[in-house]
The first five atom37 places (N, CA, C, CB, O) and aatype in JSON, in Angstrom:
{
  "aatype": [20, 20, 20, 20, 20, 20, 20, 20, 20, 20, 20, 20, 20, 20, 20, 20, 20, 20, 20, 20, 20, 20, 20, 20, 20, 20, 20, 20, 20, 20, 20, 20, 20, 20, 20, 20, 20, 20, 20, 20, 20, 20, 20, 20, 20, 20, 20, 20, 20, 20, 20, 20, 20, 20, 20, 20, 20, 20, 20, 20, 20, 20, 20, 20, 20, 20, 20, 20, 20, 20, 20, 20, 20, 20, 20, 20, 20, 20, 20, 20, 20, 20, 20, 20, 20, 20, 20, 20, 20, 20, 20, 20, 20, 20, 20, 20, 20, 20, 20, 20, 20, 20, 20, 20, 20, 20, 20, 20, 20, 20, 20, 20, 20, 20, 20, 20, 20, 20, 20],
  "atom_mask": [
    [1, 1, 1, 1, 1],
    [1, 1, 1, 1, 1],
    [1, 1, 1, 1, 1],
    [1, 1, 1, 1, 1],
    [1, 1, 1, 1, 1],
    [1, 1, 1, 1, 1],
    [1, 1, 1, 1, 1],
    [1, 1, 1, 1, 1],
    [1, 1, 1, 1, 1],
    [1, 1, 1, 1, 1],
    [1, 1, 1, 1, 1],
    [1, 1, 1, 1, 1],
    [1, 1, 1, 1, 1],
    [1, 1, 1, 1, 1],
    [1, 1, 1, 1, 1],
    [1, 1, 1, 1, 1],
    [1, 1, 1, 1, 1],
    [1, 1, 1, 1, 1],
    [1, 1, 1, 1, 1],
    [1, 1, 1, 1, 1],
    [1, 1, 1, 1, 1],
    [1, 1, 1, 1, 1],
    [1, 1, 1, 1, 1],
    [1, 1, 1, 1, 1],
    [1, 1, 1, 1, 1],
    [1, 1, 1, 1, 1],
    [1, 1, 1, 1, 1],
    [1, 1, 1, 1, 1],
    [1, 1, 1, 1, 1],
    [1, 1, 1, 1, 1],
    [1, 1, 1, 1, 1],
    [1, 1, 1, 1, 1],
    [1, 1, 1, 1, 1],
    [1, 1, 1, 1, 1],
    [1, 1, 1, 1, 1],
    [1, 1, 1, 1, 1],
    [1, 1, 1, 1, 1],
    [1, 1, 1, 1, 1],
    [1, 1, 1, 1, 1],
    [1, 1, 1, 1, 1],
    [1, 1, 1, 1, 1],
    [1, 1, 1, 1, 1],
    [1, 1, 1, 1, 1],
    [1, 1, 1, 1, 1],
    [1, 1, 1, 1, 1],
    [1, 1, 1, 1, 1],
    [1, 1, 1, 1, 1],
    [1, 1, 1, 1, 1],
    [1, 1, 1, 1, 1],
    [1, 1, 1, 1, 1],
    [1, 1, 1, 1, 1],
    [1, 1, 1, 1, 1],
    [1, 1, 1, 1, 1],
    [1, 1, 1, 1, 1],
    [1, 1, 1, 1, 1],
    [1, 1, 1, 1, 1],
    [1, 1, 1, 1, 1],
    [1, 1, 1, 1, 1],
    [1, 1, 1, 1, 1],
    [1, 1, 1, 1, 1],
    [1, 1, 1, 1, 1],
    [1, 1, 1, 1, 1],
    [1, 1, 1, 1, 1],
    [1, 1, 1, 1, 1],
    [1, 1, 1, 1, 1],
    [1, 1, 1, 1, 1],
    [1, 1, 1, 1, 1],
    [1, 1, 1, 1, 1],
    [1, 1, 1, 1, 1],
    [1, 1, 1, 1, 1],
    [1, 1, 1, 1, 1],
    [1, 1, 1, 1, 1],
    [1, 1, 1, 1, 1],
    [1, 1, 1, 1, 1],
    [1, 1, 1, 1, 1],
    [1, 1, 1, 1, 1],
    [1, 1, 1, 1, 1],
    [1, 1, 1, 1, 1],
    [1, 1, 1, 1, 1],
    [1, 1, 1, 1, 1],
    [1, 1, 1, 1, 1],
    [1, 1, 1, 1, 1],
    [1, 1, 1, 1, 1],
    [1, 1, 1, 1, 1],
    [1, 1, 1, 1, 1],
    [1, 1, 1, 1, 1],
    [1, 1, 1, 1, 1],
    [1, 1, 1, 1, 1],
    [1, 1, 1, 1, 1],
    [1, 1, 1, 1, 1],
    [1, 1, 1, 1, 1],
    [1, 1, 1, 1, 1],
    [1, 1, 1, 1, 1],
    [1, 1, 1, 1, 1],
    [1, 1, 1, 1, 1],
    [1, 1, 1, 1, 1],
    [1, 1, 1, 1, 1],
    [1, 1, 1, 1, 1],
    [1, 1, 1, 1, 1],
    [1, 1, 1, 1, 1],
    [1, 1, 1, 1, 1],
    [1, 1, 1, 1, 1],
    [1, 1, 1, 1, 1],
    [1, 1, 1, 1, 1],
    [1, 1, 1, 1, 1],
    [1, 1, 1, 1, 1],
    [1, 1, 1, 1, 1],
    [1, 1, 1, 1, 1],
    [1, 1, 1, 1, 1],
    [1, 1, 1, 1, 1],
    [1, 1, 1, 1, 1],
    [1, 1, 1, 1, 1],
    [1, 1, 1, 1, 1],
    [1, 1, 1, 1, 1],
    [1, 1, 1, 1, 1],
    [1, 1, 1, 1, 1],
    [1, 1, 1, 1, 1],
    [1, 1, 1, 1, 1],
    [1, 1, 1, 1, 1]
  ],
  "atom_positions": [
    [[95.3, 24.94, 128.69], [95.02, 24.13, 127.54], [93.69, 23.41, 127.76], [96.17, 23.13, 127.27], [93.22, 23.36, 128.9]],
    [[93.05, 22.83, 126.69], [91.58, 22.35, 126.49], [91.49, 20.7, 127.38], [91.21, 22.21, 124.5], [91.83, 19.74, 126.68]],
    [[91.25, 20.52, 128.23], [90.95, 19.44, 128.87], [91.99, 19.2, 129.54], [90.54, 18.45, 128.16], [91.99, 18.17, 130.22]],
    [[93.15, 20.06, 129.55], [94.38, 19.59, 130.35], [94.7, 20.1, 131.85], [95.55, 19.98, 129.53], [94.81, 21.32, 132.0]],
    [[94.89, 19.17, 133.1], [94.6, 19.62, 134.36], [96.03, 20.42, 134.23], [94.28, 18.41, 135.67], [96.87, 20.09, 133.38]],
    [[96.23, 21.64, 135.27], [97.13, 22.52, 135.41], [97.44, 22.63, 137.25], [96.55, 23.9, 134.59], [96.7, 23.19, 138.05]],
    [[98.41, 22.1, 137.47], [98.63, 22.05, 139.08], [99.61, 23.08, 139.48], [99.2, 20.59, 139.62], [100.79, 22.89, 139.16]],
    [[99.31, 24.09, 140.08], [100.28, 25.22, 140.78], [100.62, 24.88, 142.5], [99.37, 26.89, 140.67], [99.74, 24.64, 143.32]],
    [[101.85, 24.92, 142.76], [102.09, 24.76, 144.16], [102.89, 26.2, 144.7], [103.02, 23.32, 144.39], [104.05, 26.52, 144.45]],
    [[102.07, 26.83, 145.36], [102.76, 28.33, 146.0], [103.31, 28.28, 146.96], [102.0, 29.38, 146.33], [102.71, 27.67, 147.84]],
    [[104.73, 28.9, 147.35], [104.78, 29.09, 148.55], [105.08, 27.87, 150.06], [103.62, 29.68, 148.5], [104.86, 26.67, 150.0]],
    [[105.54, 28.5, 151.1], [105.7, 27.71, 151.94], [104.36, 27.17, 152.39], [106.45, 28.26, 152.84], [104.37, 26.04, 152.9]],
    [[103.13, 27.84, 152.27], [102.27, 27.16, 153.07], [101.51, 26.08, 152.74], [101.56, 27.87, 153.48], [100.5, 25.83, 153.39]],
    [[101.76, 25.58, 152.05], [101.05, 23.99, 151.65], [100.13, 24.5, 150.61], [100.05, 23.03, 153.05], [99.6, 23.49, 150.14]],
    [[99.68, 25.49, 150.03], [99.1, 26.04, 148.78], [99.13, 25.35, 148.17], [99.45, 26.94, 148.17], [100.32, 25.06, 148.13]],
    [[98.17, 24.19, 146.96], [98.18, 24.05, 145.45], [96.89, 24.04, 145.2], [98.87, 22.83, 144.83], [95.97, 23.66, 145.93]],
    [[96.83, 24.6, 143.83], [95.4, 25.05, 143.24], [95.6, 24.22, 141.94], [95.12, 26.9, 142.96], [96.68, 24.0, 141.39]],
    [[94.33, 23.78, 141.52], [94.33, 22.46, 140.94], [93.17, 23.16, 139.56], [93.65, 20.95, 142.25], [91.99, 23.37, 139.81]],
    [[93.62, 23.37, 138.49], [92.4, 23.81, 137.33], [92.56, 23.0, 136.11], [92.48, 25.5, 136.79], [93.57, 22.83, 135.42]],
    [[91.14, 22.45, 135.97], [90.74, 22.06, 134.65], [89.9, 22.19, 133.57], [90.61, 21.37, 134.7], [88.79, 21.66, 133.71]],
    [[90.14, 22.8, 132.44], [89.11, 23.86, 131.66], [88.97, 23.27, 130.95], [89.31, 25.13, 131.17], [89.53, 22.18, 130.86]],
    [[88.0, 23.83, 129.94], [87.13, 22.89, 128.79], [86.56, 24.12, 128.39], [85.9, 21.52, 129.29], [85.88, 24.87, 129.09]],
    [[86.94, 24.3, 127.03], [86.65, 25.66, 126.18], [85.4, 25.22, 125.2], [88.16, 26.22, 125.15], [85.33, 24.24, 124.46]],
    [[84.72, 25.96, 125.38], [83.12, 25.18, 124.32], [83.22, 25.95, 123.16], [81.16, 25.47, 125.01], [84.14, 26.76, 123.09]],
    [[82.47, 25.83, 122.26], [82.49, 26.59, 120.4], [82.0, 27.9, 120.52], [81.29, 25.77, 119.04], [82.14, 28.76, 119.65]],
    [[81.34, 28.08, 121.72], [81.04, 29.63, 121.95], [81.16, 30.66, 122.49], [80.45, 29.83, 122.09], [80.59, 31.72, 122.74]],
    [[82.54, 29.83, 122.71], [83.83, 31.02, 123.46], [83.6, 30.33, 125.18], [83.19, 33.44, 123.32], [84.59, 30.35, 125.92]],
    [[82.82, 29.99, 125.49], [82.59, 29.99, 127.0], [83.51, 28.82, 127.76], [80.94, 29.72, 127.29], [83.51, 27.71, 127.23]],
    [[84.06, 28.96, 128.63], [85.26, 28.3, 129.57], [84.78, 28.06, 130.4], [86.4, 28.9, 130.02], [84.26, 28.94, 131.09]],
    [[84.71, 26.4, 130.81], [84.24, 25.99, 131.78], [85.6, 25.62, 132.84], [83.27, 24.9, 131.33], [86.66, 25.36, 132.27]],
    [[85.56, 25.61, 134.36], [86.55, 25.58, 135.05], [86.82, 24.82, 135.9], [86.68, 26.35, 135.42], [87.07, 25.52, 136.87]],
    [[86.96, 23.57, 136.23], [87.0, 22.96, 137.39], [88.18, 23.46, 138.57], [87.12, 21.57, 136.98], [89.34, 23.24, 138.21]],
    [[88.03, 23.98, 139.7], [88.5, 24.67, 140.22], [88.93, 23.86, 141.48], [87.79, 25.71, 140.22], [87.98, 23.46, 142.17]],
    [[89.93, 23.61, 141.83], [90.27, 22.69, 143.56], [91.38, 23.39, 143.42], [90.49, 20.63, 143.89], [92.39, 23.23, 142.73]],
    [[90.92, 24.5, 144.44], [92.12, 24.75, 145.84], [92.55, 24.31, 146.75], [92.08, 25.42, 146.51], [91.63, 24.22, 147.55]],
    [[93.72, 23.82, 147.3], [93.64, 22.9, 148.38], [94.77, 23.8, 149.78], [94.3, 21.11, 147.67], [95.74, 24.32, 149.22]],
    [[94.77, 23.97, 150.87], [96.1, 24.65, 151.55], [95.81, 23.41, 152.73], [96.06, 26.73, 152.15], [94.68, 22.95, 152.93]],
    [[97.12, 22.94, 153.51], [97.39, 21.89, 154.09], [98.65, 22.26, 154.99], [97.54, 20.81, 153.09], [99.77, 22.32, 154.49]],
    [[98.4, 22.53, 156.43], [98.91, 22.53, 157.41], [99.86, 21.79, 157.49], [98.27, 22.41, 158.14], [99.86, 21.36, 156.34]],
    [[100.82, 21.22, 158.07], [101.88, 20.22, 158.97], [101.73, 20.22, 160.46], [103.44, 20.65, 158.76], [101.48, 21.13, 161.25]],
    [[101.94, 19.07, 160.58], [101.95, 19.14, 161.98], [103.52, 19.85, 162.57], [101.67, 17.5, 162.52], [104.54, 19.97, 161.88]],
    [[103.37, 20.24, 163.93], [104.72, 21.36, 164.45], [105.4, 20.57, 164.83], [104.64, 22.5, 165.61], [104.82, 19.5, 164.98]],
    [[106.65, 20.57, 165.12], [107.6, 19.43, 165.49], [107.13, 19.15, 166.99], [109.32, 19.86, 165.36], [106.27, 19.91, 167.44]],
    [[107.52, 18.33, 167.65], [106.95, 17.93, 168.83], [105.24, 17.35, 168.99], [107.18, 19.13, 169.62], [104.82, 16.72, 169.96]],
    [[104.57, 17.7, 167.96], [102.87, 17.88, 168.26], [102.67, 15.88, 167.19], [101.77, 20.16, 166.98], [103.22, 15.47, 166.17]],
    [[101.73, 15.25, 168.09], [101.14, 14.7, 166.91], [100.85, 14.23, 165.53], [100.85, 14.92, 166.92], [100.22, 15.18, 165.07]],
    [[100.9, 13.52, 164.79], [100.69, 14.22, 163.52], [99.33, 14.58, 162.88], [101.31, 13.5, 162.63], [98.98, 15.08, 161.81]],
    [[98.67, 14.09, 164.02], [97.26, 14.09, 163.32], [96.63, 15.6, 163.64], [96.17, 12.74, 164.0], [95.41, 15.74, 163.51]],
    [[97.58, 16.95, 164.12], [97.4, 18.22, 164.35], [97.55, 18.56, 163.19], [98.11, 18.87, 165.25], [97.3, 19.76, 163.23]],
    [[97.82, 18.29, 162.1], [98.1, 18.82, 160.58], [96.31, 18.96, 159.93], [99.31, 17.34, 159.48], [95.36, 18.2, 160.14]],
    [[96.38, 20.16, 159.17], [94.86, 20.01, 158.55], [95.26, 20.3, 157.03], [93.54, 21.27, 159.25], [96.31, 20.65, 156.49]],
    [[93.88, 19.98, 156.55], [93.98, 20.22, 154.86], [92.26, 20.68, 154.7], [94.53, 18.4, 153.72], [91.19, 20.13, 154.94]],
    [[92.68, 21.99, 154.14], [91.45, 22.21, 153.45], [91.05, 22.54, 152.5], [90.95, 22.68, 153.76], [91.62, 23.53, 152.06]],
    [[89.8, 21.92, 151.54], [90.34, 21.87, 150.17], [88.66, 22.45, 149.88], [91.08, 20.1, 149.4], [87.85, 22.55, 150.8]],
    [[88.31, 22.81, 148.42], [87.32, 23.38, 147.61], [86.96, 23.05, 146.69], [87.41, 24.25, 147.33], [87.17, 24.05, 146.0]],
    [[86.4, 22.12, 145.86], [85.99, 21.92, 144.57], [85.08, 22.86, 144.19], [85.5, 20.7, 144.38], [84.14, 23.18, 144.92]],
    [[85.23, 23.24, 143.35], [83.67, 23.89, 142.55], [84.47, 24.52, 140.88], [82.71, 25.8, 143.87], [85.55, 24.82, 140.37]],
    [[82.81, 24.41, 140.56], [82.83, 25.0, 138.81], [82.39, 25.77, 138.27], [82.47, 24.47, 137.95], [81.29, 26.08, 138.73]],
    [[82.77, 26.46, 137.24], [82.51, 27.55, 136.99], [82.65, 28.04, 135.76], [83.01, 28.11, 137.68], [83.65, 27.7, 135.14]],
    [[81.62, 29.01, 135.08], [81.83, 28.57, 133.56], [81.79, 30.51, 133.19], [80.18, 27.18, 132.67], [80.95, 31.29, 133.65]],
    [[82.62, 30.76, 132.52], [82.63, 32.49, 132.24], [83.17, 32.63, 130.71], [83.85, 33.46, 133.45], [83.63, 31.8, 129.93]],
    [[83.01, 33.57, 130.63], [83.6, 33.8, 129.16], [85.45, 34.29, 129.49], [82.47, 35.35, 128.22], [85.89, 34.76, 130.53]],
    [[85.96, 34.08, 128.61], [87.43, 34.71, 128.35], [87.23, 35.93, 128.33], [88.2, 34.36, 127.1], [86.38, 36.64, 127.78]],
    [[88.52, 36.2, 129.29], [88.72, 37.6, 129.71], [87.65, 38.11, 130.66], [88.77, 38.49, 128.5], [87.54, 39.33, 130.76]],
    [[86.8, 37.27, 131.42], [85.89, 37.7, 132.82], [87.0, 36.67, 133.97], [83.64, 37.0, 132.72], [87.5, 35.55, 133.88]],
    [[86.99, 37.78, 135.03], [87.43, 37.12, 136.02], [86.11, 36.44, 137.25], [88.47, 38.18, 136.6], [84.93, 36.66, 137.52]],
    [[87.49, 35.33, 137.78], [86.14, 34.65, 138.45], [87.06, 34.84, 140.47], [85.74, 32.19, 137.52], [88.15, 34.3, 140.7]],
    [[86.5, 35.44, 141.26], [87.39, 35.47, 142.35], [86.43, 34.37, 143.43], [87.7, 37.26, 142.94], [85.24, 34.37, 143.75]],
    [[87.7, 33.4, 143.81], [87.38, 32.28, 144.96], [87.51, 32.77, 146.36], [88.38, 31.04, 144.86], [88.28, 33.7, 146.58]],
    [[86.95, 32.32, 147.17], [87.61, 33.28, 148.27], [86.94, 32.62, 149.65], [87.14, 35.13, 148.04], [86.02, 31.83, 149.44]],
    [[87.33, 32.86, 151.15], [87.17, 31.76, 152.15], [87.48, 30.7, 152.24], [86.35, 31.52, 152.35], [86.76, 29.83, 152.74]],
    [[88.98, 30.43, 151.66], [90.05, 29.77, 152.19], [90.04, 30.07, 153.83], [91.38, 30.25, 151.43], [89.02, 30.67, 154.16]],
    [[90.76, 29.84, 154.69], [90.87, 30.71, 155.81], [91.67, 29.54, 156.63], [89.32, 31.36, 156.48], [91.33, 28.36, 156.59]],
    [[92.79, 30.06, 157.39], [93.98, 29.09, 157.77], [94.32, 30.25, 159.44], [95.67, 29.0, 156.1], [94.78, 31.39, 159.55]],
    [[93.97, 29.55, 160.15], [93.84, 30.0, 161.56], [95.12, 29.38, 162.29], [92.37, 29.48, 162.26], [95.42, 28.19, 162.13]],
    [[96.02, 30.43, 163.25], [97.43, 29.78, 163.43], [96.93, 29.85, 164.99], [99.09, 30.69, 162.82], [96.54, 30.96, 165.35]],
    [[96.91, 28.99, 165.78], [96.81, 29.71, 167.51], [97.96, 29.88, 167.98], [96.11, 28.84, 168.72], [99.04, 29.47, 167.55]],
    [[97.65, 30.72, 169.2], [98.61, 32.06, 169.74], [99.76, 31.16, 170.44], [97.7, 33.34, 171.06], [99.3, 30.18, 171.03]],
    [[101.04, 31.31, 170.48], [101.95, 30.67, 170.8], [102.12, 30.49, 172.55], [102.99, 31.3, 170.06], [102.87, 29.71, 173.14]],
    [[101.25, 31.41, 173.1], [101.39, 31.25, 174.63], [102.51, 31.66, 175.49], [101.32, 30.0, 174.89], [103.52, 32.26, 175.11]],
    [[102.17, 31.22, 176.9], [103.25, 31.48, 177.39], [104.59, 31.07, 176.57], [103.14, 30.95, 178.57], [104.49, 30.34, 175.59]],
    [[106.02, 31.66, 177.08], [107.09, 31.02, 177.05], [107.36, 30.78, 175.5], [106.97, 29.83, 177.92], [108.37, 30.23, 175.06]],
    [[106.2, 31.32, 174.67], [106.3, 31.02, 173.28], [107.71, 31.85, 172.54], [104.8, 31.5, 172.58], [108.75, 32.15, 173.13]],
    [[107.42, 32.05, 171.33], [108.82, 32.69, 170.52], [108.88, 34.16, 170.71], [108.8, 32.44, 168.78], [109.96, 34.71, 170.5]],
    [[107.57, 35.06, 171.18], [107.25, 36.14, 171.73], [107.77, 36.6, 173.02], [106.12, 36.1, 171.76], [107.43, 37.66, 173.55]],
    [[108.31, 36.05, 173.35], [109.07, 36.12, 174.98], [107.93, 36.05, 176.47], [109.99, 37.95, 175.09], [108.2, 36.57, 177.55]],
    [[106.47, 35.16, 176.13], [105.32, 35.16, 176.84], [104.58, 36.14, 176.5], [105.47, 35.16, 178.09], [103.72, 36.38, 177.35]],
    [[104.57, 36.92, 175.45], [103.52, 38.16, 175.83], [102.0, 37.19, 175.16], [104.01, 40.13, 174.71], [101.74, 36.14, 174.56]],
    [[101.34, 38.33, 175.73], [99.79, 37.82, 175.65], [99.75, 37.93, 173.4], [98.26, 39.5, 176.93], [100.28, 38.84, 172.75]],
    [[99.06, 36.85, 172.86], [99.18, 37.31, 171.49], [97.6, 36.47, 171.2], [100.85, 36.75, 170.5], [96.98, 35.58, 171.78]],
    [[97.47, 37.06, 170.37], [95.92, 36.48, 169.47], [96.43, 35.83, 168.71], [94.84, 37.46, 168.62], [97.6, 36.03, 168.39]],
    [[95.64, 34.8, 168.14], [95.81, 33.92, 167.15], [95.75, 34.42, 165.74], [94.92, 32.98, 167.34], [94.9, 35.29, 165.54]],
    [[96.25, 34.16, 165.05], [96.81, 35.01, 163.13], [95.72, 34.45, 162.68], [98.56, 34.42, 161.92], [95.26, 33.51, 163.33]],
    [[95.1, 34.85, 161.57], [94.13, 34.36, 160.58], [94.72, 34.67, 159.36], [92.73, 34.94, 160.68], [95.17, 35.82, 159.43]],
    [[94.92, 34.14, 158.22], [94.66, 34.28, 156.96], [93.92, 33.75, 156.29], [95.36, 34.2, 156.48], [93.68, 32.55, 156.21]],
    [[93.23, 35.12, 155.4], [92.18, 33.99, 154.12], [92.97, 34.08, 153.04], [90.37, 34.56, 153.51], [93.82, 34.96, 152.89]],
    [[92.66, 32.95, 152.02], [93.55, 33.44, 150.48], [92.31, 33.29, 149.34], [95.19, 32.08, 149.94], [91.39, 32.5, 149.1]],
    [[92.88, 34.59, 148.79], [91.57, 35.0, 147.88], [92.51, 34.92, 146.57], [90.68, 36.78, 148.24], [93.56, 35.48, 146.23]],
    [[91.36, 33.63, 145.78], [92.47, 33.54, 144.38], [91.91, 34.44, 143.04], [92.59, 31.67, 143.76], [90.75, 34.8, 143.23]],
    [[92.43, 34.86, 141.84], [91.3, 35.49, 140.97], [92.17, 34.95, 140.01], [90.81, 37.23, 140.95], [93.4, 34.99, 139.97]],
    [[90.86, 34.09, 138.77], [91.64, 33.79, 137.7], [90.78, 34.43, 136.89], [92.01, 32.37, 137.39], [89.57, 34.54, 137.09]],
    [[91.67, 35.05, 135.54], [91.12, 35.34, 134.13], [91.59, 34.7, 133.2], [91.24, 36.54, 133.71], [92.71, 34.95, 132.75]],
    [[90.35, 33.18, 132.44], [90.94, 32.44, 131.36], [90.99, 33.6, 130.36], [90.09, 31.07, 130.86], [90.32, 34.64, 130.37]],
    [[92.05, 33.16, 129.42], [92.03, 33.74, 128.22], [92.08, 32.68, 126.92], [93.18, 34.7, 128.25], [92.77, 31.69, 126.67]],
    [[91.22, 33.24, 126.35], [91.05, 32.04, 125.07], [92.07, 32.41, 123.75], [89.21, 32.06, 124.37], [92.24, 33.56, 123.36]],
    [[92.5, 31.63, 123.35], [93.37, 32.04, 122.49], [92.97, 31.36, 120.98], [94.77, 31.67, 123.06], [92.7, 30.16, 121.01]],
    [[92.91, 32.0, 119.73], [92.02, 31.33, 119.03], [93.7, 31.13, 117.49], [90.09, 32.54, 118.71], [94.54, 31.96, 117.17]],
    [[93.58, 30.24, 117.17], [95.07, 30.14, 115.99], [93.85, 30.29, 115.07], [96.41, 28.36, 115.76], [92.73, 29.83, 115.26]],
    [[94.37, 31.18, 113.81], [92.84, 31.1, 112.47], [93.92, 29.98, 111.73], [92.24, 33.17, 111.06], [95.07, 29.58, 111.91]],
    [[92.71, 29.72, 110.74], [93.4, 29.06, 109.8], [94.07, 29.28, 108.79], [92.92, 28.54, 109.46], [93.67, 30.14, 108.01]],
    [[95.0, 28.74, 108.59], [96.37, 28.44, 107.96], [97.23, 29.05, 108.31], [96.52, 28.54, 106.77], [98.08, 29.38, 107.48]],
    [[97.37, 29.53, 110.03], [98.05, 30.3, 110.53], [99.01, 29.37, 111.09], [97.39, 31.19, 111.31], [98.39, 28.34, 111.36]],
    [[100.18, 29.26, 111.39], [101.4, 28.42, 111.7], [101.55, 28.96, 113.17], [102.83, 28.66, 110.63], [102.17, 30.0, 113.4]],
    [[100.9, 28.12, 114.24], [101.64, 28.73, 115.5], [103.39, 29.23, 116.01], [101.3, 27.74, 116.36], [104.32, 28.58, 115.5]],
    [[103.58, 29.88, 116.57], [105.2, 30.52, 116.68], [105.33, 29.8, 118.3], [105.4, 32.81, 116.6], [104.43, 29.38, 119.04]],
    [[106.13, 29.82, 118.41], [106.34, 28.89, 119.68], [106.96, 30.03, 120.99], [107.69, 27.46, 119.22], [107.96, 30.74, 120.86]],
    [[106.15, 29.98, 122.1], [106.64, 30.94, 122.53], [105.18, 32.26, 122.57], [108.01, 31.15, 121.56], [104.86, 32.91, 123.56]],
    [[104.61, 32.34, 121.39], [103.66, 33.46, 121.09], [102.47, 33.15, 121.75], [103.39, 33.69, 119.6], [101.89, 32.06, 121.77]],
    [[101.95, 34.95, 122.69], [101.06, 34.19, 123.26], [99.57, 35.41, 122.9], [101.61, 33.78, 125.06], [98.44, 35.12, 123.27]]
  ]
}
């Protein structure tokens, strides 16, 4: 919707992506875009071992162009000896999360009665 923030929370891993659009008279969609993913600290550890890393940026496309974000990146280190692996030697996990949104503009003509539900 036109100026209205939209908050998605995915998943176990601390994922929420944060969008706020603004549709101009010439079709063009502007996007304010904050991704955010946010660690916990592990039981036993600190709490200040928890991270959050977040992205602002904007972005302006027409409806129906996609826009893909990408270099998130959430690094797990290797559990070590004695870890849940039974000690074996392990590398540390990486994930990046690559988001892709396509606004779509939706236009009601006039004297058209929206249906509720219709998209």
């Amino acid at each position: 919707m036109n100026n209205e923030p939209a908050v998605m929370r995915i998943g176990p891993g601390g994922f929420t992506l944060s969008i706020t659009s603004q549709i101009s008279a010439d079709g063009l969609v502007h996007m304010n875009v904050s991704p955010t993913i946010a660690t916990g600290a592990r039981p036993g550890s600190p709490a200040s071992t928890g991270t959050v890393v977040e992205v602002d940026t904007a972005v302006r496309v027409r409806g129906g162009d996609t826009v893909v974000i990408a270099g998130l990146i959430r690094e797990e280190p290797d559990t070590g000896p004695g870890g849940a692996d039974g000690g074996k030697d392990r590398r540390p996990s990486r994930t990046e999360l690559v988001v892709l949104l396509t606004p779509t503009v939706v236009s009601v003509s006039a004297g058209a009665v929206p249906v509720a539900g219709a998209q």
